[in-house]
C-alpha positions in Angstrom: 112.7 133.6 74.3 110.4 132.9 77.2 107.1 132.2 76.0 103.9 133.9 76.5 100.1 134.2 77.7 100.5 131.5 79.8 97.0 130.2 80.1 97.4 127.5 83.3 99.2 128.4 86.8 100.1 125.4 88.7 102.6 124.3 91.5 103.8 121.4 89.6 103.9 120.2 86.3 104.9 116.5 85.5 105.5 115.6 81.8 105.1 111.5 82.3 101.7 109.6 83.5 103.3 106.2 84.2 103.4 104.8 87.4 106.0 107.1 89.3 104.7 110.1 87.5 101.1 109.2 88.6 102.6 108.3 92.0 104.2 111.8 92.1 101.0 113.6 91.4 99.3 112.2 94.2 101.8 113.0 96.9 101.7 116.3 95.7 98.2 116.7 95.1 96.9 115.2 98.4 99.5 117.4 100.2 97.2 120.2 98.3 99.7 121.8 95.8 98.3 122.5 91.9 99.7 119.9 89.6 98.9 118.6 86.0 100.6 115.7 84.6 100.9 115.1 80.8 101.4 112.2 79.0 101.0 111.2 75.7 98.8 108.0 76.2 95.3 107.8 77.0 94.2 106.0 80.2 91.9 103.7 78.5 95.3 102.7 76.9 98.0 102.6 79.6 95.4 100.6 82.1 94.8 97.9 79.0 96.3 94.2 79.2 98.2 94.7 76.1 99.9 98.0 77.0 102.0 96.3 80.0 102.0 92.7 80.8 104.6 93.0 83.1 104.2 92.3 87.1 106.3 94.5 89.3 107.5 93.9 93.0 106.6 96.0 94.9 108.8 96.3 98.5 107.4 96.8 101.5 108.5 100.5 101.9 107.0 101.3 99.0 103.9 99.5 99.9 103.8 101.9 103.0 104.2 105.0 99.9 101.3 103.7 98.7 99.5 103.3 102.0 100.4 106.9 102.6 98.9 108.5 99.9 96.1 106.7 99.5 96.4 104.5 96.7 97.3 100.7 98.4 93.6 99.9 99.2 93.0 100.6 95.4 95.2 97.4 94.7 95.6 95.3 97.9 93.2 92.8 96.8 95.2 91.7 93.6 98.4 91.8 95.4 100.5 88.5 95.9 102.2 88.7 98.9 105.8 87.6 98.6 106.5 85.7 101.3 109.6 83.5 100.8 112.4 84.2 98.1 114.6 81.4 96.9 118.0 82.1 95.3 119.7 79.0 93.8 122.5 79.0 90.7 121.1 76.8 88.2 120.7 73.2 89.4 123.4 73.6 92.3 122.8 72.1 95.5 123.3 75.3 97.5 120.9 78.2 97.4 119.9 81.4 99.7 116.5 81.5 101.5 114.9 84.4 102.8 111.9 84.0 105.0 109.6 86.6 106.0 108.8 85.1 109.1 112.9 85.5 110.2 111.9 89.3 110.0 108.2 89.4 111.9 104.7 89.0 110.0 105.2 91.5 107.2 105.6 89.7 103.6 108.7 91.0 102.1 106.5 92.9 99.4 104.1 91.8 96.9 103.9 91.3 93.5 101.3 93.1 91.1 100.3 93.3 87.7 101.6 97.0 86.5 97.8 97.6 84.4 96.6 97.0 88.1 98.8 99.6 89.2 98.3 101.7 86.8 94.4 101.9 87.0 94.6 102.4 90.5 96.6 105.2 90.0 94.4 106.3 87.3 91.2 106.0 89.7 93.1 107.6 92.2 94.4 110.9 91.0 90.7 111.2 89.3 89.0 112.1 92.8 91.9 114.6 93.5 91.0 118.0 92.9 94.2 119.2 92.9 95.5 116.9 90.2 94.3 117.4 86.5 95.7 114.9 83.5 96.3 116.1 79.9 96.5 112.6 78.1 96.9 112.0 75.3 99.2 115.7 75.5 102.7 116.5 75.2 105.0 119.4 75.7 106.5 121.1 72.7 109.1 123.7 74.4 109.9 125.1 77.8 111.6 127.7 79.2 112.6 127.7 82.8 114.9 130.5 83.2 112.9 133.0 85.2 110.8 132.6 88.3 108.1 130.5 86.9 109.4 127.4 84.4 106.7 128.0 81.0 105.6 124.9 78.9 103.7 125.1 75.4 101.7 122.2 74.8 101.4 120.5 71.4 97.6 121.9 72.1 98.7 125.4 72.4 98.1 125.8 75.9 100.6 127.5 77.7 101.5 126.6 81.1 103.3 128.3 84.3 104.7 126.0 86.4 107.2 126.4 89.9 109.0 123.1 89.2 108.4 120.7 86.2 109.0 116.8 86.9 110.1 114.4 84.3 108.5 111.4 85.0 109.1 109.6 81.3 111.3 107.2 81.5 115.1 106.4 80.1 114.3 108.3 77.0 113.2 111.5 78.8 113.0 114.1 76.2 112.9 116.9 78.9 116.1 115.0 80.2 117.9 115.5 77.1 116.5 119.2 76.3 117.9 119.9 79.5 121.2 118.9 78.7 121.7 116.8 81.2 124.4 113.8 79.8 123.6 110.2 81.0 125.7 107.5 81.5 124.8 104.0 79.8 125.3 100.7 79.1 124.1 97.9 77.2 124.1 94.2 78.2 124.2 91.3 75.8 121.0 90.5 76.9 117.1 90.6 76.3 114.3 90.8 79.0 111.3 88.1 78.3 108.6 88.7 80.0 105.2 86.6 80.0 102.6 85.0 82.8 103.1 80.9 82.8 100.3 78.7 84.1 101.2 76.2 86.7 99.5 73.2 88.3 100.7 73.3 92.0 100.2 76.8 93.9 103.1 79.3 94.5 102.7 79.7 97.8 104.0 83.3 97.7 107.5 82.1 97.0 109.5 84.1 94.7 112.1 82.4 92.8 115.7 83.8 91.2 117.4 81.2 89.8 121.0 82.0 87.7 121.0 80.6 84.4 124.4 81.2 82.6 122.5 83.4 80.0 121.4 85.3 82.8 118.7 85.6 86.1 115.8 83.7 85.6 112.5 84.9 88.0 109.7 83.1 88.6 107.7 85.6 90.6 103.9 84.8 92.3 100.8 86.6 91.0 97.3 86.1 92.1 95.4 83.3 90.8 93.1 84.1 88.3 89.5 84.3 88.3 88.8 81.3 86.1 91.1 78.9 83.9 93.0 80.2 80.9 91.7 79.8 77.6 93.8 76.5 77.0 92.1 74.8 80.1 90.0 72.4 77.9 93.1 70.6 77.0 94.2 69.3 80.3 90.9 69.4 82.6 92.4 67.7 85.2 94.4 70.2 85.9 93.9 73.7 87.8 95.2 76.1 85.7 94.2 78.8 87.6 97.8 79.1 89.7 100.0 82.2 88.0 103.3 83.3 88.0 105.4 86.6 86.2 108.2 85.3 84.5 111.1 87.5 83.5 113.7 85.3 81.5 116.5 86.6 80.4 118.0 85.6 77.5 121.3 86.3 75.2 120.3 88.5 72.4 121.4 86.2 69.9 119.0 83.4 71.4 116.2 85.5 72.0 114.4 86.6 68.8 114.4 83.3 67.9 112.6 82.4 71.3 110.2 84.4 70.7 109.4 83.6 67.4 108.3 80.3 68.4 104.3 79.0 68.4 103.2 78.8 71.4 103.9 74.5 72.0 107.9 74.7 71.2 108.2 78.1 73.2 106.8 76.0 76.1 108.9 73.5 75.3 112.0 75.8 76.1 110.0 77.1 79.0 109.8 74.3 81.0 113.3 72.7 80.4 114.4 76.4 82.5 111.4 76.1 85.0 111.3 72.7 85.8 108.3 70.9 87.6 108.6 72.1 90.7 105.1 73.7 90.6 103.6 70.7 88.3 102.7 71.1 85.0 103.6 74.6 83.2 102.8 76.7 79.8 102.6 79.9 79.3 99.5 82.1 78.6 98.6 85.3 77.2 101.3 87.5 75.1 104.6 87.6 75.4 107.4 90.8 75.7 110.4 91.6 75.6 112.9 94.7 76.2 116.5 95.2 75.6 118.4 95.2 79.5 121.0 98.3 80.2 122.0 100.7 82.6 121.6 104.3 82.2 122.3 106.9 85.5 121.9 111.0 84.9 124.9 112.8 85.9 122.8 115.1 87.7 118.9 114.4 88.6 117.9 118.3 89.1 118.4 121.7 87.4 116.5 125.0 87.7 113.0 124.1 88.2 113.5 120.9 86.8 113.6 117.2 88.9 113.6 113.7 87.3 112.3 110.7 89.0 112.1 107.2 88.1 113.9 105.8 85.0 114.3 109.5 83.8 116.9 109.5 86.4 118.2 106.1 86.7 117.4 102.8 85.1 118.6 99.7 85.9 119.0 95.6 85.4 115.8 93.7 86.6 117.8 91.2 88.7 116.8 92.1 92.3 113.5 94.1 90.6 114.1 96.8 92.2 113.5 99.2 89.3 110.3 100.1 90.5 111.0 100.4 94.2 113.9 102.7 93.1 111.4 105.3 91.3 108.8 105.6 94.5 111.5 106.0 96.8 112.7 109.1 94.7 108.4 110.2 94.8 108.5 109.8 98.4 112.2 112.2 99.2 111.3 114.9 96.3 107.4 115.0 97.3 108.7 115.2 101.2 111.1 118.1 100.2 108.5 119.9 97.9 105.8 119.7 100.6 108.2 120.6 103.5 109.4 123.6 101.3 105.7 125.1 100.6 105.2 124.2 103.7 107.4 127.2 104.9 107.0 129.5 102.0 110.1 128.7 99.7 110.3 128.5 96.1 109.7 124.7 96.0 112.0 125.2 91.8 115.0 127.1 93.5 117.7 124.7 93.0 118.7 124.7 96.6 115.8 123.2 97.5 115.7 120.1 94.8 119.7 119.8 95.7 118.5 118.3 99.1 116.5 116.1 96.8 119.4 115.3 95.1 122.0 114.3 97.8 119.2 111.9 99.5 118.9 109.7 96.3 122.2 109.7 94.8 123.7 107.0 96.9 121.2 104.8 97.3 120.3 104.8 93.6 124.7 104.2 92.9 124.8 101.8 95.3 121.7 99.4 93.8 123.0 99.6 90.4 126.5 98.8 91.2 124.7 96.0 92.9 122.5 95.0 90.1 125.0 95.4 87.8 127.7 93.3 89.3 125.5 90.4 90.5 124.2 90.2 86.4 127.8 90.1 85.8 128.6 87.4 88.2 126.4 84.9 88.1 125.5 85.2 83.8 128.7 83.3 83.3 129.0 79.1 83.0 132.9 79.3 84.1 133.1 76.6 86.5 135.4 78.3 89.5 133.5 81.2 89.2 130.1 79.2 89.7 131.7 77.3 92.5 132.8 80.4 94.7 129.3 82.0 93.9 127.6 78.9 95.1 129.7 78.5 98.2 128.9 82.3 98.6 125.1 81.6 98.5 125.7 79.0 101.0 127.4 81.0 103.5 125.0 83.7 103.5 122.1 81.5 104.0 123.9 80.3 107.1 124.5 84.0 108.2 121.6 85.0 109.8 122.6 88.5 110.8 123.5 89.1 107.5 120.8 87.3 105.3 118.3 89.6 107.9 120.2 92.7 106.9 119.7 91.7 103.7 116.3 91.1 103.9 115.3 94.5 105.2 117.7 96.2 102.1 115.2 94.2 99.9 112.4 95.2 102.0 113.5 98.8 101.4 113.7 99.5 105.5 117.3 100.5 105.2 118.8 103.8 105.1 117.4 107.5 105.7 113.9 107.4 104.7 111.2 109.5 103.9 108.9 109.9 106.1 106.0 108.0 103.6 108.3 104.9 103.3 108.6 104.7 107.4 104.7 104.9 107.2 104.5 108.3 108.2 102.5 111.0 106.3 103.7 114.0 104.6 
């Protein structure tokens, strides 16, 4: 039954206030269409240290998203650039170096702390007029049959929308009502993720070394404003220099990892980090997260488009999960706007198809990527490990290819919308 007395008419409705939902609603909103987002946290909550300790990278394409729609400035200033990235496979001699400076003066990307992300988003979307947030909110039934898609809200409000969005991540619950069947898989590994304190500077160099349990990334963050907590007990030392590590782990090792008091979990730290940067521990909490793949077998329907890890999620190895997610924001907010832009209804299923056949392929191509490398390198079987090393080597003496490369991980490759070539809507 469609529902009635609709008591909100807007262009847009996004059910997700995360980062690409938030991202979303400010492309849209800035290029002046109507759009709430709900979501069922707070912002108080989402932009706290203990929501999401995790760092993202984030590419320079999608840096120029951010640029576009007026959000970068917001964050720029506790943004590391990335400026070197160093592959090696375990303690092998050969390894694959990407410099920025191969490419011109752009860093490859940066690396930033998602609350920073998050609040800047937050702040962002707040001046926008056009934009209005329901959170903490969530939407109890749709209907998007008819000409308009129609939302209840667990607060009664009824809502009138021309497209809705589903910005919630792998779980998507407007994914599922939808009908829309995913394909998944799990891997026999866990995501740890934590901030270490190091004694020598990072020098913007992001590390991805292949442990046989899996990629190990030591990825550079801002220093902090003063020493951690646990400075007292090694004065001599300037704990100020921090780096995001994501360490994956087996899943049979990795509950008992993190179990550990702080000391002995060090203790395991180190003997997979080295003392390449000096002295090491970790500070703050620690998370963790189970790793799999999940893809949508379609990622639109009538009046209804999903983004982000609603549409595709995949494993952290080249952490690109992120990058993925804006580069949908910029295509579907670029089709939206062009479509209002010459009166068409911006739902109508031929218009979010274009969406559609722009992401698909670059979204199957990085997780058969992702997914392959994982498979490749989490292995100890020695003729395996001694192609893959002799493959690292090669490349790095390639330098038409590493440079190719380098721009696919820059996310300058491909058909682009026109806010990831620095253009505006």
């Amino acid at each position: 039954m469609p529902l009635q007395n609709e008591h909100e008419e807007v262009d847009v409705l996004i059910v997700g206030g995360g980062m690409v939902g938030l991202t979303i609603a400010a492309a849209l909103g800035g290029a002046g269409l109507e759009v709430l987002v709900v979501d069922r946290s707070p912002p108080p909550h989402q932009t706290a240290p203990a929501f999401d300790g995790r760092a993202s990278a984030i590419a320079y394409g999608s840096r120029l998203v951010l640029e576009g729609i007026g959000v970068w400035s917001r964050m720029a200033a506790e943004a590391e650039p990335i400026l070197d990235i160093r592959v090696s496979d375990g303690d092998a001699p050969f390894f694959l170096h990407y410099d920025h400076r191969d490419l011109g003066e752009a860093p490859l990307g940066h690396m930033v702390e998602n609350r920073v992300t998050r609040r800047a988003l937050h702040d962002h979307v707040s001046e926008l007029g056009t934009v209005r947030l329901r959170a903490p909110g969530s939407v109890t039934g749709f209907d998007r049959a008819g000409s308009r898609a129609h939302a209840l809200l667990d607060d009664g409000t009824r809502v009138a929308a021309s497209i809705v969005i589903a910005a919630e991540g792998k779980r998507s619950p407007t994914r599922t009502a939808a009908g829309i069947r995913v394909t998944e898989w799990t891997y026999p590994q866990t995501g740890i993720v934590c901030t270490v304190a190091h004694e020598e500077p990072h020098r913007g160099i992001a590390h991805e070394r292949f442990l046989p349990a899996g990629p190990f990334a030591i990825l550079p963050i801002v220093d902090a404003d003063e020493p951690d907590a646990d400075a007292a007990a090694a004065p001599d030392l300037p704990w100020r220099h921090r780096s995001s590590l994501v360490w994956t782990e087996r899943n049979a090792i990795a509950p008992r990892i993190l179990e550990l008091e702080r000391p002995a979990f060090d203790e395991e730290l180190r003997r997979r980090f080295g003392d390449f940067l000096g002295a090491v521990r970790s500070v703050g909490p620690r998370w963790s997260y189970p790793l799999s793949v999940l893809i949508a077998e379609r990622y639109v329907d009538h009046r209804l488009a999903l983004i982000g890890d609603a549409a595709h999620a995949i494993h952290p190895i080249a952490g690109q999960g992120l990058n993925l997610g804006l580069r949908d924001v910029a295509a579907l907010a670029e089709v939206l706007v062009d479509a209002a832009r010459v009166g068409l209804d911006i739902g109508d299923l031929s218009v979010l198809e274009r969406y559609q056949r722009w992401r698909r392929f670059d979204t199957m191509t990085l997780t058969m990527v992702t997914d392959g490398l994982n498979r490749l390198f989490s292995n100890d079987i020695a003729p395996v490990r001694l192609v893959r090393d002799l493959g690292l080597a090669a490349v790095n003496r390639m330098p038409p290819l590493k440079r190719l490369l380098m721009r696919h991980a820059m996310g300058t490759l491909g058909e682009l919308p026109r806010l990831a070539r620095g253009q505006p809507l």
